[in-house]
C-alpha positions in Angstrom: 0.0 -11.0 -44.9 2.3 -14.3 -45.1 3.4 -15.4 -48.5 0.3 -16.3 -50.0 -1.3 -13.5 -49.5 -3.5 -14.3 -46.9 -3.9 -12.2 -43.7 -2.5 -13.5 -40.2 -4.8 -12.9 -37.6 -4.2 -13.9 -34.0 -6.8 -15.7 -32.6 -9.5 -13.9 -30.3 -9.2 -16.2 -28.0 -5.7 -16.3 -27.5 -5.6 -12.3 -27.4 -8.1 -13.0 -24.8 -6.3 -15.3 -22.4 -2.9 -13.4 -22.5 -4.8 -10.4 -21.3 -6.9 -12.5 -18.9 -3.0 -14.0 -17.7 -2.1 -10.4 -17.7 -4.8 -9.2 -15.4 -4.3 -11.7 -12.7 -0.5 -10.8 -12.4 -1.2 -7.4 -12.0 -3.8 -7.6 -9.4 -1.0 -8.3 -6.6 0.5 -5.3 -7.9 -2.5 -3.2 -8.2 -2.6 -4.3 -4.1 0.7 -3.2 -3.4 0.5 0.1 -5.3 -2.5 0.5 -3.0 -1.3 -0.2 0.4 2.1 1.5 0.0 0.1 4.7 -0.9 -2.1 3.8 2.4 1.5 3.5 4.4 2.6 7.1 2.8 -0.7 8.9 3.7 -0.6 7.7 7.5 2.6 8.5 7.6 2.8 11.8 6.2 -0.4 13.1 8.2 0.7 12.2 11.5 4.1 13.9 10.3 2.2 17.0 9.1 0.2 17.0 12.7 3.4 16.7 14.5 5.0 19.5 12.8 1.8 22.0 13.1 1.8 20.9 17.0 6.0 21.5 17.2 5.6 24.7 15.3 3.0 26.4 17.2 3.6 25.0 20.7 0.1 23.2 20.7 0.9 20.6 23.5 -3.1 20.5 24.6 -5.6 20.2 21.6 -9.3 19.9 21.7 -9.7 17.2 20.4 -8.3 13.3 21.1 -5.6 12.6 18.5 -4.2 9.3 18.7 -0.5 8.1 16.8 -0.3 4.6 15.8 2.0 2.7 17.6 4.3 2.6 15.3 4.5 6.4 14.4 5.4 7.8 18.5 8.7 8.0 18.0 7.4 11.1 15.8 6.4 12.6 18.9 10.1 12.7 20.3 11.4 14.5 17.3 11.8 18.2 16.9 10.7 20.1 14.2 13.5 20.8 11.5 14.3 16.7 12.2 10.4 16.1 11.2 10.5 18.4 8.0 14.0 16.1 7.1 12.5 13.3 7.6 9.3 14.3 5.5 11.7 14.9 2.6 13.8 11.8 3.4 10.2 10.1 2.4 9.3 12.1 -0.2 12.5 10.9 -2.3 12.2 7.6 -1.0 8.2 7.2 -2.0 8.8 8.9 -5.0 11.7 6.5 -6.2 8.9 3.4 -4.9 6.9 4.6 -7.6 8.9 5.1 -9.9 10.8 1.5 -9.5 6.7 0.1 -9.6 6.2 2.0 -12.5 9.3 1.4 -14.7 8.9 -2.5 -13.6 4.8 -2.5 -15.0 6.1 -0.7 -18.4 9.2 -2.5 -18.9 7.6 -6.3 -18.1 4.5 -5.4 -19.9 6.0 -3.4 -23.3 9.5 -4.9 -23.4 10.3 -1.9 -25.2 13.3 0.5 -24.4 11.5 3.8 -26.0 8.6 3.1 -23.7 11.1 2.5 -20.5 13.2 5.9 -21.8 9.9 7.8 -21.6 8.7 6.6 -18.3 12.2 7.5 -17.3 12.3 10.8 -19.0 8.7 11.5 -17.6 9.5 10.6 -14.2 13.0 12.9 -14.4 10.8 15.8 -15.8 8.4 15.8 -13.1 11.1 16.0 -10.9 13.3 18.6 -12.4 9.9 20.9 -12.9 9.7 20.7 -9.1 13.0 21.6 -8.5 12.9 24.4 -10.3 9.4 25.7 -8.7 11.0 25.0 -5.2 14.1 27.1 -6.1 12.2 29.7 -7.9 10.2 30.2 -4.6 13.2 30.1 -2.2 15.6 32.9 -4.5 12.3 35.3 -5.2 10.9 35.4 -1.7 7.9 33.6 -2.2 8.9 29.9 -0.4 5.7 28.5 -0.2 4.3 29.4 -3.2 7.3 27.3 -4.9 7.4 24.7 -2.1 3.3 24.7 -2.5 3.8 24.0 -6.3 6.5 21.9 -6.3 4.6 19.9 -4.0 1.8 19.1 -6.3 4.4 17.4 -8.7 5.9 15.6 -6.1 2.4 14.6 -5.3 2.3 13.3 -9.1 5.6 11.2 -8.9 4.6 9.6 -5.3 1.2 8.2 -6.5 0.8 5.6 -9.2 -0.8 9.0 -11.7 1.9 8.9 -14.1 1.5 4.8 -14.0 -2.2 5.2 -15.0 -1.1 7.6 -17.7 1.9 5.7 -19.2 0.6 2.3 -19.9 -2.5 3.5 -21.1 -0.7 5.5 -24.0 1.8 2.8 -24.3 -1.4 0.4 -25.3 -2.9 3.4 -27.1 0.5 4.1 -29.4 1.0 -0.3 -30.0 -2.2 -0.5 -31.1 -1.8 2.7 -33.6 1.8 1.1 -34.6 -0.2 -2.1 -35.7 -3.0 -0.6 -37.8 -0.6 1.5 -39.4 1.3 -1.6 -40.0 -1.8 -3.5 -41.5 -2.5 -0.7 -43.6 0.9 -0.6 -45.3 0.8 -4.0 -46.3 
């Protein structure tokens, strides 16, 4: 309420254009998100094919299995230099995302809580697989701890924790504005 007493209320319409301004910008970066998660997927199944063929001496395979161009030089490489470069590019897609992701929130909210949690978030992920990768290695049971901590890599190197983020961030502005009508 202003000084009168009278309810301010933004206008539909102009709630309605910001979001429609909002929407276009993102659509570039929707197609980015995309296509750098394309790149990572061809990349890291020819690297997991290359590594199976290294590791079990499969030079001769039944069926015709073709690398892009671009990915031969995976053929040259041996396999503890294939599994370094694997996690070269897990810590190198996995900080992609998270610059996309801390960018979206930070441009979006403008709010230093929200980029502390998507920091936090992203930094908990990664610390939880750590530990089950460690876990597995000091107990004997590597690839149960590589397998989980896998799956939350998995997490941080796809645009998940994006699509769970800003929806709450919208979810808790929206909850900190009714409450804020309510109390006046």
């Amino acid at each position: 309420m202003d000084d009168m007493g009278t309810k301010n209320f933004q206008s539909t319409s102009s709630v309605e254009n910001k979001n429609n301004k909002l929407f276009w910008k993102l659509i570039p970066v929707i197609v980015v998100i995309f296509i750098i998660g394309y790149i990572r997927e061809l990349i890291f199944v020819h690297i997991n094919f290359q590594r199976t063929q290294v590791y079990y001496h499969e030079t001769d395979l039944d069926y015709n299995y073709t690398f892009p161009g671009i990915l031969l030089f995976l053929k040259k490489l041996d396999y503890d230099q294939l599994t370094q470069l694997k996690w070269i590019l897990t810590v190198l897609f996995y900080l992609i995302y998270f610059g996309i992701t801390y960018l979206l929130v930070s441009t979006i909210f403008k709010n230093k809580t929200y980029n502390l949690i998507t920091i936090a978030s992203h930094l908990v992920f990664f610390v939880i697989a750590g530990i089950f990768y460690l876990v597995g290695v000091f107990t004997g049971k590597g690839l149960e701890g590589y397998t989980l901590s896998r799956e939350f890599m998995g997490i941080l190197q796809s645009p998940l924790l994006l699509m769970i983020l800003i929806p709450t961030f919208i979810l808790g502005d929206r909850q900190k504005k009714i409450q804020k009508d309510i109390n006046r």
